[in-house]
N, C-alpha and C positions, 0 to 999 in steps of 0.2 A: 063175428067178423073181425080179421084181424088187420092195420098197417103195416104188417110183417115183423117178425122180431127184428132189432137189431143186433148186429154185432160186432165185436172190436178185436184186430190182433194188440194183447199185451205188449207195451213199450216199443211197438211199431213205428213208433214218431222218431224214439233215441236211435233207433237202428239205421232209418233212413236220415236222420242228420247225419250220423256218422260213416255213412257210406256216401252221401254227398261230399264229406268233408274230404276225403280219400280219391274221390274222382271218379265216384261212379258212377255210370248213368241209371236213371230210375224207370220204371215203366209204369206207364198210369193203368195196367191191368195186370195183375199179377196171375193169374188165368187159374184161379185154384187152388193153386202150390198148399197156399194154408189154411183152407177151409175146417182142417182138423183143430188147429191151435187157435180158429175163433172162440170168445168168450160173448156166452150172451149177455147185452146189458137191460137189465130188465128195468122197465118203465112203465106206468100205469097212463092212462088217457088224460092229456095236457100236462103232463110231463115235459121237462124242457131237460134235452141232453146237450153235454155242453165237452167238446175234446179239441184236441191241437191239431190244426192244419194237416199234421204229415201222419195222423194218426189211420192208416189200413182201416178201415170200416164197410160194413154193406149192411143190406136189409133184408129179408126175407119178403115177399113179392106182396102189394096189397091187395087181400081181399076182400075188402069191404066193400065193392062194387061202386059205393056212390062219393066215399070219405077221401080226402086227398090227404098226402104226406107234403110237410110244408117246410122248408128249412131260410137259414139267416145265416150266410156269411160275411164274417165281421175281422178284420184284422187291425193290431194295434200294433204300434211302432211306438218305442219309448222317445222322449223329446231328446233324448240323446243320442239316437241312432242318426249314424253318418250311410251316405248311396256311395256305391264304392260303382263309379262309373266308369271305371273301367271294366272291370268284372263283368258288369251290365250290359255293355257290349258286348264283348266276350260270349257270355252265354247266348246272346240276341242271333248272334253272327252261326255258334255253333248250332243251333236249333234251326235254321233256316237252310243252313249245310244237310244236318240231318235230315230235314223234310224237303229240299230236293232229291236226295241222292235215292230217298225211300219215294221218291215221286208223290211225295202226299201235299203237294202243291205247282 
């Protein structure tokens, strides 16, 4: 019985900060497009995978009927980092723009 493989688009994290950076909007389902250029990341039972927030990943469907898949999200901020609140608005304002206009509220 399996949890499903996992797997990861290489450098998917750099691509999508750098397409943020440039103003582009992202989509939380990329519908396939690069099912081809997944890499499996191979992992044994109690394995603990560990990747960046922005990093493209999925899993292969589980079937081991009774076993659950179990995940920990965890994000760090350096004691350095400043909230740039304007920004934060900004994006707040345009997100809610978009999920009107797409009726998804």
């Amino acid at each position: 019985m399996s949890l499903g493989c996992p797997k990861a688009l290489v450098d998917s994290e750099q691509i999508l900060t750098q397409l943020r950076a440039e103003g582009y909007a992202i989509s939380p389902d990329y519908g396939g497009a690069d099912r081809l250029a997944e890499v499996p990341v191979t992992a044994r039972p109690g394995d603990l995978l560990v990747h960046h927030s922005l990093t493209i990943h999925s899993a292969d469907a589980n079937n081991s009927g009774s076993r659950q898949r179990r995940s920990l999200g965890l994000i760090y901020y350096s004691a350095n980092a400043k909230q740039d609140a304007e920004g934060l608005e900004a994006y707040r304002q345009k997100l809610m723009d978009d999920w009107q206009q797409g009726r998804k509220i």
